[in-house]
C-alpha positions in Angstrom: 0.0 0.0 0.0 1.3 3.6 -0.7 0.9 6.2 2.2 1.6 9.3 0.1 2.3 12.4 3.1 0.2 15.6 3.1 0.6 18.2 4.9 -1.5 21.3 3.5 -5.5 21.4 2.7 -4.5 22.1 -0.8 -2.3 18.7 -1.2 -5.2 17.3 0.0 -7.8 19.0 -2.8 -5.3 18.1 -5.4 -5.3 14.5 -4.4 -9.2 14.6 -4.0 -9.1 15.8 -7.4 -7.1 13.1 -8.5 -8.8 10.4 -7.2 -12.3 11.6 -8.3 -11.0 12.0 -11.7 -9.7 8.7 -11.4 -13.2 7.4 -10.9 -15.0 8.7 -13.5 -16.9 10.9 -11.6 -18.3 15.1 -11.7 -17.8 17.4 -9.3 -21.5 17.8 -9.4 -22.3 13.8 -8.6 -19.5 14.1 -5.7 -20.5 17.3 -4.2 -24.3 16.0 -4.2 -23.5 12.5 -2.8 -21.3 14.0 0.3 -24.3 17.0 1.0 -21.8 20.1 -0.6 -21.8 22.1 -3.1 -20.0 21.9 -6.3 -18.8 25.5 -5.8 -17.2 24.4 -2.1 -16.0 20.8 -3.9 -14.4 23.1 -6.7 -12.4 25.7 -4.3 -11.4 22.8 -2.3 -10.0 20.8 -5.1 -8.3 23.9 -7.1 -6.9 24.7 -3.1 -9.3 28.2 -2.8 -10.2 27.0 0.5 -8.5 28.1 4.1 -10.6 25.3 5.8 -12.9 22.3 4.9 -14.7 21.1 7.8 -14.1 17.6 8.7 -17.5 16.0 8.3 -17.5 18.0 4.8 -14.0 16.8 4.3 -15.0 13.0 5.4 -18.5 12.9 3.4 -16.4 13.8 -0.3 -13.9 10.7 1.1 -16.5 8.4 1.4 -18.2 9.0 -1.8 -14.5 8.7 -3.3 -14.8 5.1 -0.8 -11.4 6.9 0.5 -10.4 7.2 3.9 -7.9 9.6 5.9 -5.1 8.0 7.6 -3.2 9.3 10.8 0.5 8.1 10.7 3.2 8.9 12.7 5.8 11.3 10.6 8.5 9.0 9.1 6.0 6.0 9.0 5.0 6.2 5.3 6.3 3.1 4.4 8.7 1.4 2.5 12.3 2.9 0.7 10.8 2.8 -2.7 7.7 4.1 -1.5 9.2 7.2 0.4 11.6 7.6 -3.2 8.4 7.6 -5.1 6.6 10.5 -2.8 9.8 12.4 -2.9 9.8 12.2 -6.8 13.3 10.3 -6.8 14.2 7.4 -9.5 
């Protein structure tokens, strides 16, 4: 598994982003499965935002079926895995 490190709201939209992207799916279905709107989805993703509230923030994961992880810092796994995040060869 691949623990990739955030540490600002925006790494987080971008990632959001990503991932619903990834899926196939609008911003519109997203925002209207997790209870936002697609204005508050889009600031968040494009990092516009200062704060996402974590039930908000929780609700888009969900719909994504995503989850936040809580790791200790220097725990994101293996050698390859921390070159990868790093953007090393």
């Amino acid at each position: 598994m691949y623990i990739s490190i955030m540490t600002t709201l925006q790494e987080l939209g971008q990632a959001v982003s990503r991932l619903r992207k990834e899926r196939g799916l609008t911003q519109a279905v997203v925002a209207s499965q997790a209870g936002i709107t697609k204005d508050l989805l889009s600031r968040f993703e494009r990092g516009a935002l200062v704060e996402m509230g974590s039930r908000k923030l929780l609700a888009v994961l969900a719909v994504l079926g995503a989850e936040l992880a809580v790791v200790e810092s220097g725990l994101s796994g293996t050698l390859d895995e921390l070159r990868h995040e790093r953007g090393a060869a």
